[in-house]
C-alpha positions as CSV (number, residue, x, y, z in Angstrom):
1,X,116.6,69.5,126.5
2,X,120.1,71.4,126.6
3,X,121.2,73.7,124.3
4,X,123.5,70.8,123.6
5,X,121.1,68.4,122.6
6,X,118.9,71.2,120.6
7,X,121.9,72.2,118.3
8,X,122.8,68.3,117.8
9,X,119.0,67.6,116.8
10,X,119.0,69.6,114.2
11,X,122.4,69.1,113.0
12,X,121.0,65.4,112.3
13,X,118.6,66.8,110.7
14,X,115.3,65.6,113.0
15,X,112.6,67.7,114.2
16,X,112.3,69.7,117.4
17,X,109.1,69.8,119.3
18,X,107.8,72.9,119.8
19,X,108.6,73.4,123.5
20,X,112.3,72.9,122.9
21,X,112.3,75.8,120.3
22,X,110.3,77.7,123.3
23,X,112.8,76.9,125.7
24,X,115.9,77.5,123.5
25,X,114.9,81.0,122.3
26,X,113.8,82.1,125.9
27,X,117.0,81.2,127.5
28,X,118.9,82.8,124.2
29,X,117.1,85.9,125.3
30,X,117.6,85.4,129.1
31,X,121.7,84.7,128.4
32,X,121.8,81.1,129.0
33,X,122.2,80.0,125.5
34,X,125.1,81.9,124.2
35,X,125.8,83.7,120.8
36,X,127.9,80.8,119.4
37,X,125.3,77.9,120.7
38,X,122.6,80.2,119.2
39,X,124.9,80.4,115.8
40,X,125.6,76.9,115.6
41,X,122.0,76.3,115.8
42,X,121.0,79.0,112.8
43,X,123.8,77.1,110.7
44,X,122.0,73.7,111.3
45,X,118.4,75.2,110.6
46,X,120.0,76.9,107.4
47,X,121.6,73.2,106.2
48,X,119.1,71.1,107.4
49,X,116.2,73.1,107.1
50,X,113.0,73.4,109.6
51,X,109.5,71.7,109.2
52,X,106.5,74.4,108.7
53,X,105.7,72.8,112.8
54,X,109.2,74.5,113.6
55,X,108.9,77.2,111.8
56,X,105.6,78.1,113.6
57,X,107.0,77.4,116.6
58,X,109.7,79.3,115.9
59,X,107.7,82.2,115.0
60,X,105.3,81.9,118.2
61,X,108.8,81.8,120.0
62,X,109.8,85.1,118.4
63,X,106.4,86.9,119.7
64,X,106.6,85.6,122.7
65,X,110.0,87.6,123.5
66,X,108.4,90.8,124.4
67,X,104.6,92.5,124.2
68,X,102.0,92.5,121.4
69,X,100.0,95.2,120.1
70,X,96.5,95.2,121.3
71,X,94.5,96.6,118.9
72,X,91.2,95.4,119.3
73,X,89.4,98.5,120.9
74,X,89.3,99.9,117.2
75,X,86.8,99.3,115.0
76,X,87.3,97.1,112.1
77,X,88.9,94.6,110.6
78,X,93.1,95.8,111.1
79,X,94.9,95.0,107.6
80,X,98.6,95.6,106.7
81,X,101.2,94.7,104.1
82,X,104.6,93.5,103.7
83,X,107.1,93.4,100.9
84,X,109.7,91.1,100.9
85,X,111.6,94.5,99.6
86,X,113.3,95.7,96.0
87,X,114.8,98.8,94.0
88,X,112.6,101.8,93.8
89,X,109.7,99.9,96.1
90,X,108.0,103.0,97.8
91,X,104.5,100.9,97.8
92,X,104.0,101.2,101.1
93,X,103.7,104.7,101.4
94,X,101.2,105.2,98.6
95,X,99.0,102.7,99.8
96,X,98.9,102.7,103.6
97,X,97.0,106.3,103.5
98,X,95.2,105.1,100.4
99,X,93.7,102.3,102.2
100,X,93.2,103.8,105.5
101,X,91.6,107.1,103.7
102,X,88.7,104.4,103.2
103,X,88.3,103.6,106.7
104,X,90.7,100.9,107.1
105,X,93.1,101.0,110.1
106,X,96.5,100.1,108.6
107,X,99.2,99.8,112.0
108,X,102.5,98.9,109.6
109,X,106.2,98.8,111.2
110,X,108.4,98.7,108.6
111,X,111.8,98.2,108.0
112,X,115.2,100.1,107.1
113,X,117.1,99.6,104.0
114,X,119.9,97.2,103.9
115,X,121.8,96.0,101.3
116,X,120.4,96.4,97.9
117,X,117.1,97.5,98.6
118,X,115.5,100.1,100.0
119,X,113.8,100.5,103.8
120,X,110.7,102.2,104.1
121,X,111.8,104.1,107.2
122,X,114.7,106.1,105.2
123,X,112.2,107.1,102.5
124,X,109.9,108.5,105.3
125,X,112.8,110.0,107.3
126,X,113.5,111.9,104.3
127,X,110.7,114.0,105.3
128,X,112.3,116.8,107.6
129,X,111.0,116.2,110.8
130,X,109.6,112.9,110.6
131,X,109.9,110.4,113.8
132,X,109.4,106.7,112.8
133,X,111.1,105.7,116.3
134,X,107.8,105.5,118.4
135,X,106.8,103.5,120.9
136,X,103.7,100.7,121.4
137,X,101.4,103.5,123.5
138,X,102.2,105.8,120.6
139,X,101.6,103.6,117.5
140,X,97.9,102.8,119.0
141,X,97.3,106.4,119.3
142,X,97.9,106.9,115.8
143,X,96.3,104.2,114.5
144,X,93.0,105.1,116.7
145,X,93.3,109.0,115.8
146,X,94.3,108.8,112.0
147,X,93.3,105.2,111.4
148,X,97.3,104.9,110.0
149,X,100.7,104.6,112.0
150,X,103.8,104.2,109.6
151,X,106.8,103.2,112.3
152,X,109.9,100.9,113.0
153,X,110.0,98.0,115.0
154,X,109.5,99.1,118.8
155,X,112.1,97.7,121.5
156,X,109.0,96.0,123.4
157,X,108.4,94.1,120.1
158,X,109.7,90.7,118.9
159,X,113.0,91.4,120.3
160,X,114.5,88.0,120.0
161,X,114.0,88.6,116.2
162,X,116.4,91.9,116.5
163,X,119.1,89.8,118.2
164,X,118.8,86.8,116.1
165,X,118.8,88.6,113.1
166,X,122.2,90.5,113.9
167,X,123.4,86.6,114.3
168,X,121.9,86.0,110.8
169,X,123.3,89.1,109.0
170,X,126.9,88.2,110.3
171,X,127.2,83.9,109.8
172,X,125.6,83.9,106.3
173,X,122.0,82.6,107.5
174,X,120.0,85.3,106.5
175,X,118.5,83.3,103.1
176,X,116.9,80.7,104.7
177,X,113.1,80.9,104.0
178,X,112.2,79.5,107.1
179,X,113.8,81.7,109.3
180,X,112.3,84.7,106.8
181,X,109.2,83.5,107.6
182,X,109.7,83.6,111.2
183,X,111.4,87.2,111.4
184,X,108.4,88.6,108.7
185,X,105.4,87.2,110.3
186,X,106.4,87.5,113.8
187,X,106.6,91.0,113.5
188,X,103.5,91.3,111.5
189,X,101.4,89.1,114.0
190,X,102.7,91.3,117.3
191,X,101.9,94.3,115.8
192,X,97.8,93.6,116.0
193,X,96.8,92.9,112.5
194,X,93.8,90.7,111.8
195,X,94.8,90.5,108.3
196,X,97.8,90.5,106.0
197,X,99.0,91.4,102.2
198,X,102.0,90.2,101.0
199,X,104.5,91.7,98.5
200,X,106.6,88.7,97.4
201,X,109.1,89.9,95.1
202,X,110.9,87.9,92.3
203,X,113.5,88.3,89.9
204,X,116.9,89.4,89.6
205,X,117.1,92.5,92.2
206,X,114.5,90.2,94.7
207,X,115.9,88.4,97.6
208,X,115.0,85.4,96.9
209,X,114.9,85.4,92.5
210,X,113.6,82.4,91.4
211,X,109.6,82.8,91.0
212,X,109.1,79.0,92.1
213,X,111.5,79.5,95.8
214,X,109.5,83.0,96.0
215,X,106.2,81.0,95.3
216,X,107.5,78.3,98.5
217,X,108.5,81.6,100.5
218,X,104.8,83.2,100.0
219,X,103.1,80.1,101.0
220,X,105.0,79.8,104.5
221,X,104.2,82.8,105.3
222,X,100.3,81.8,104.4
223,X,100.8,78.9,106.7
224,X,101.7,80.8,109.4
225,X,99.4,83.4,109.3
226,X,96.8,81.1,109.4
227,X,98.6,79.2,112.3
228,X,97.5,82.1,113.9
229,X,94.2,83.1,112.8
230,X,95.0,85.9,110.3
231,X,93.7,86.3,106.6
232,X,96.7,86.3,104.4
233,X,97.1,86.9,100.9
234,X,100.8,87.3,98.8
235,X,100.6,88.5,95.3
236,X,104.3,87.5,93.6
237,X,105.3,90.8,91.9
238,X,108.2,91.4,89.5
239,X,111.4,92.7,90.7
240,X,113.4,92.3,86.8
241,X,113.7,95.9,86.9
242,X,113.5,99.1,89.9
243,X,109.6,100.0,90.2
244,X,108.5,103.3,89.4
245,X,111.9,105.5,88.2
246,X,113.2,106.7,91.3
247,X,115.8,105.0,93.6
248,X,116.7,107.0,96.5
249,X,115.1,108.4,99.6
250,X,114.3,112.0,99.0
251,X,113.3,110.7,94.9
252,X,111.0,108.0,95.8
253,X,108.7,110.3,97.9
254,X,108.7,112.8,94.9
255,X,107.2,110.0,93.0
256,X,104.8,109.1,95.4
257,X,103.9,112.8,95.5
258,X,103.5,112.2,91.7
259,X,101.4,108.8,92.3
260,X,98.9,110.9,95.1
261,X,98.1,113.0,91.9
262,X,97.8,110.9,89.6
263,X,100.7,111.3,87.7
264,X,103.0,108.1,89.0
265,X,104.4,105.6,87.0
266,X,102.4,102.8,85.5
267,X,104.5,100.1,86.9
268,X,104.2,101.8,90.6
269,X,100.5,102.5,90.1
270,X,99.7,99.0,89.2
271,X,101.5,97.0,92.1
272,X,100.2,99.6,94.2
273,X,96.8,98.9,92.9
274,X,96.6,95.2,93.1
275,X,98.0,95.3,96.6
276,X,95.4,97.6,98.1
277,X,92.8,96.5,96.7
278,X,93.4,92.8,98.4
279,X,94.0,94.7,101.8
280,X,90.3,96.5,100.8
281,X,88.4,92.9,100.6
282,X,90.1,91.6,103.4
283,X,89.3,94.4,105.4
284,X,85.0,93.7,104.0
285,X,85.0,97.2,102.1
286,X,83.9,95.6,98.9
287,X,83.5,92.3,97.7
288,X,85.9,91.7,94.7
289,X,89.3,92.8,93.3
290,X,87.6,95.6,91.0
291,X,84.9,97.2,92.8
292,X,88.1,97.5,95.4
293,X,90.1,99.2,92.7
294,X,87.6,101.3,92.0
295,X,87.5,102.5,95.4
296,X,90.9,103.2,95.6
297,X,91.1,105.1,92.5
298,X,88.1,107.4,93.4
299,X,89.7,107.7,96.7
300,X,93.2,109.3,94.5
301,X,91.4,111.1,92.2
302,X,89.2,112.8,94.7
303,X,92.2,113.8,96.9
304,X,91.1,112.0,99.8
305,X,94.6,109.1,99.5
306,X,96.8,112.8,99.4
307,X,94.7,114.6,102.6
308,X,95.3,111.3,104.9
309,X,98.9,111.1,103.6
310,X,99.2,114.8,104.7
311,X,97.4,113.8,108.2
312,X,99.7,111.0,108.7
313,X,103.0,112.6,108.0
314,X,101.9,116.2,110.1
315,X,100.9,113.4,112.9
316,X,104.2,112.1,113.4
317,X,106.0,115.5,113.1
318,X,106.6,115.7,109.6
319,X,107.3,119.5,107.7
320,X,104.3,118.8,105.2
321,X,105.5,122.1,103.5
322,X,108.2,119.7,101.3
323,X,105.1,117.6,100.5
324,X,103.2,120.4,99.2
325,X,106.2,122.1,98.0
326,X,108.7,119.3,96.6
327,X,111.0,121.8,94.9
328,X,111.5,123.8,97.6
329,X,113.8,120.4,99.5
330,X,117.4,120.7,99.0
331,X,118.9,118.8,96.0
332,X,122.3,117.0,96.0
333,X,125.2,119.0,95.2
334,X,126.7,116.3,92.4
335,X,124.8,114.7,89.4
336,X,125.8,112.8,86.9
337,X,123.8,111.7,82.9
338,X,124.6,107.8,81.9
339,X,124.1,108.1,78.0
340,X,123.3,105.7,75.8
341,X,126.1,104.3,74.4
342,X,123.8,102.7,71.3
343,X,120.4,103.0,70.0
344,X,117.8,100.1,70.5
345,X,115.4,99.2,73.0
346,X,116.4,98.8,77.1
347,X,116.1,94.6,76.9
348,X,117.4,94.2,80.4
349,X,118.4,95.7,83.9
350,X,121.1,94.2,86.9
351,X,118.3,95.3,89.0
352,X,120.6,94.3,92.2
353,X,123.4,96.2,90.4
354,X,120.8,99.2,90.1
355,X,120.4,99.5,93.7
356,X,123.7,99.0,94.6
357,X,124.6,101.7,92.1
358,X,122.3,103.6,94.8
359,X,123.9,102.4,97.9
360,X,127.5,103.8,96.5
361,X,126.2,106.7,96.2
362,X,125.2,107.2,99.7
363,X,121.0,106.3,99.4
364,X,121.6,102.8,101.1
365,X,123.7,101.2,103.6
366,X,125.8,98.1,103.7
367,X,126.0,97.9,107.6
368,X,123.3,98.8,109.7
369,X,125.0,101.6,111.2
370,X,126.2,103.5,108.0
371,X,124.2,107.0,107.4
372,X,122.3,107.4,104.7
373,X,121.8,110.4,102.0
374,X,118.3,111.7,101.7
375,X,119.4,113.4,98.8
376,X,121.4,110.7,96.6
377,X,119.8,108.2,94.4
378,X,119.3,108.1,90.8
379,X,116.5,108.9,88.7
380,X,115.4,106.1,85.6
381,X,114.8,107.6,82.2
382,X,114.4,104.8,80.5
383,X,112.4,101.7,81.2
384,X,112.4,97.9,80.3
385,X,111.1,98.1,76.1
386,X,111.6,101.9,75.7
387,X,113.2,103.3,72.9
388,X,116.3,105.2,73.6
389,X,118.7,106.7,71.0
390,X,122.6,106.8,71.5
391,X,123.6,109.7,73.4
392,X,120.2,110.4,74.9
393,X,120.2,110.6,78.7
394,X,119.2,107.0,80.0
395,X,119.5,108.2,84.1
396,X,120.7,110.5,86.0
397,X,122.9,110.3,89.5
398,X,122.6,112.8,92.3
399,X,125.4,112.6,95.5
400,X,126.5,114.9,97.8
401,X,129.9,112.6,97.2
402,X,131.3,113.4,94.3
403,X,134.1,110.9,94.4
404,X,131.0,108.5,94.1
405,X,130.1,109.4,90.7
406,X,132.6,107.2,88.9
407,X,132.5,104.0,89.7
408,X,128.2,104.5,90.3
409,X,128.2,105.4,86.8
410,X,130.3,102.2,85.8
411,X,128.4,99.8,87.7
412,X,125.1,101.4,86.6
413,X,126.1,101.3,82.9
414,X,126.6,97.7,83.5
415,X,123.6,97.1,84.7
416,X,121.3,98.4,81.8
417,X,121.4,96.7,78.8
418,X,120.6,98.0,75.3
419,X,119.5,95.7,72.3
420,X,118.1,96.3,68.8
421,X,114.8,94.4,69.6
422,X,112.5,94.8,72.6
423,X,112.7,92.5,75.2
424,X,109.8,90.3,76.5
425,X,108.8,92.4,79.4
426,X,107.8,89.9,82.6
427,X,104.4,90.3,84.3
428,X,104.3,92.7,87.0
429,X,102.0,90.6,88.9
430,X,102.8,86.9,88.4
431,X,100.5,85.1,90.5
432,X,97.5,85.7,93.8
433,X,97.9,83.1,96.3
434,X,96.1,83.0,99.2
């Protein structure tokens, strides 16, 4: 088929075969289809939709763009997780040296923040000195040395899915749970995982809010996995307000400092929780939920999560002296208090609104080359159903931009609402699906 005939098939709405989506993403990455054919296309999968056999395809098409990871020379069963991403969602780097201080190998890329949300990457970059920019040789090493690699997407890896996405970010395509699927699991399945946990986030400051799309999204994802002989699971976790209290690079690993000794938020602790102890059974370490749990809370309160954290971060060239240290890093040279402008209970968060709040600041990006603040981010003091009397401090802003502070403190204000009676407070974890 032509390009042509590929974008006019799926403008009518039928279904490619699989060797046409083959063909069309290899000559995208060999120039032959060009940006706008490839744009026109993205629009008509976006309207039209693809079929879980395109969207397969589509994936298979993504990993086929460059190399895989070949794991298999290390022992075990290789587990990772994704989350679709949120405010204040440092999960991943509690639990990736949690599970792999059990003997799990856990090889995770991760992303950046864009947007709203935050990206693992800057959270760990906060760490003076620590590279995430590594290549395939390089991620193998660590994960057959420290059992643990915590990197970015490699150039050798699913590159079709970089260019693509630049397309998607740029043409209002990037919402289409198909072509989530296909970026999420293509990465995931080139990187060498046998098996796969999924964070699927819903609620107001998810990507995708409604719990019943974010329920459709989850089990795609299952599908494809499976498609390629991985174990999935996806847990749908609650995104209605930030998790944990921290939003912001250099604040978020403070509280996972916190979480490593056992003094971490409940909210954080408990997503955390749930999620690891799925990758644990996967991975054949125990045989249910709670003798997993159980594992991974002796494995916290015994110090060995905190030591292989430590490992990791020295590993890929991190000062561990901050870690050990916190109060020692350099703080922002602004802050700000939002006060409660009434008493009552907090009944509600802009969750989206929260993050952005953080973005302005200088902790997120809009575009994918703006710089981002270690430093800036904002630090929760009240919670969804906590008591808070007017006056008292309800969060706190840090910038090294002061002309920031103003209109973060309005749109932050906005976003957290007080009421006289406490709210119904969602479940964290909704729902297991696997």
């Amino acid at each position: 088929m032509s390009p042509y005939e590929i974008i006019a098939t799926k403008r009518d709405g039928a279904e490619l075969a699989p060797e046409a989506i083959g063909w069309f993403i290899d000559a995208f990455m060999k120039d032959e289809v060009r940006d706008y054919q490839m744009t026109a296309w993205l629009m008509a999968a976006y309207i039209r939709g693809l079929s879980d056999a395109e969207t397969v395809a589509l994936t298979q098409a993504y990993i086929n763009s460059g190399k895989t990871v070949d794991l298999s020379s290390i022992p075990g069963i290789k587990v990772d997780k994704h989350s679709t991403g949120g405010v204040g969602d440092k999960v991943s780097i509690i639990l990736a040296p949690l599970v792999a201080s059990l003997g799990i190998p856990v090889p995770m890329i991760s992303g950046r923040g864009l947007g709203h949300t935050g990206g693992t990457l800057d959270k760990l970059e906060s760490i003076p000195g620590f590279q995430t920019q590594l290549d395939v040789p390089q991620f193998q090493e660590l994960v057959s040395r420290h059992g643990l690699a915590l990197i970015g997407q490699t150039a050798e890896l699913v590159p079709a899915d970089r260019r693509i996405y630049a397309l998607r970010d740029v043409t209002a395509t990037v919402d289409s749970i198909p072509l989530i699927c296909a970026s999420i699991m293509s990465k995931k399945i080139a990187e060498g995982i046998d098996a796969l946990v999924l964070d699927v986030k819903y609620g107001n400051g998810a990507f995708i809010p409604p719990p019943e799309k974010a329920e459709v999204l989850a089990r795609k994802m299952i599908q494809i996995g499976r498609a390629s002989g991985k174990q999935v699971v996806a847990l749908l976790t609650s995104m209605e307000q930030p998790l944990g209290r921290a939003v912001g690079n250099w604040l978020e690993i403070e509280e996972c400092i916190d979480c490593f000794h056992g003094k971490g938020p409940n909210d954080l602790m408990e997503v955390t929780l749930a999620l690891a102890a799925e990758m644990v059974v996967l991975a054949g370490k125990a045989g249910s939920a709670q003798a997993a749990r159980d594992l991974c809370q002796q494995a916290l309160s015994s110090g060995k999560a905190w030591d292989k954290f430590l490992e990791i971060v020295a590993a890929q060239g991190g000062d561990t002296e901050f870690l050990e240290h916190p109060r020692r890093y350099p703080r922002a040279r602004f802050r700000a208090e939002l006060k409660a402008g009434e008493s009552g209970y907090v009944a509600a968060f802009q969750t989206r609104e929260v993050g952005m709040a953080s973005v302005e600041l200088g902790a997120g990006r809009l575009r994918a080359e703006d710089p981002v603040d270690p430093q800036a981010g904002i630090r929760l003091h009240r919670k969804l159903g906590e008591l808070v009397e007017k006056g008292q401090v309800v969060a706190e802003l840090y910038t090294n931009r002061k002309e920031t502070l103003p209109g973060a403190l309005k749109r932050l204000e906005k976003a957290i609402h007080i009421d006289a009676r406490p709210p119904k407070i969602p479940p964290l974890v909704l729902k297991r699906l696997a």
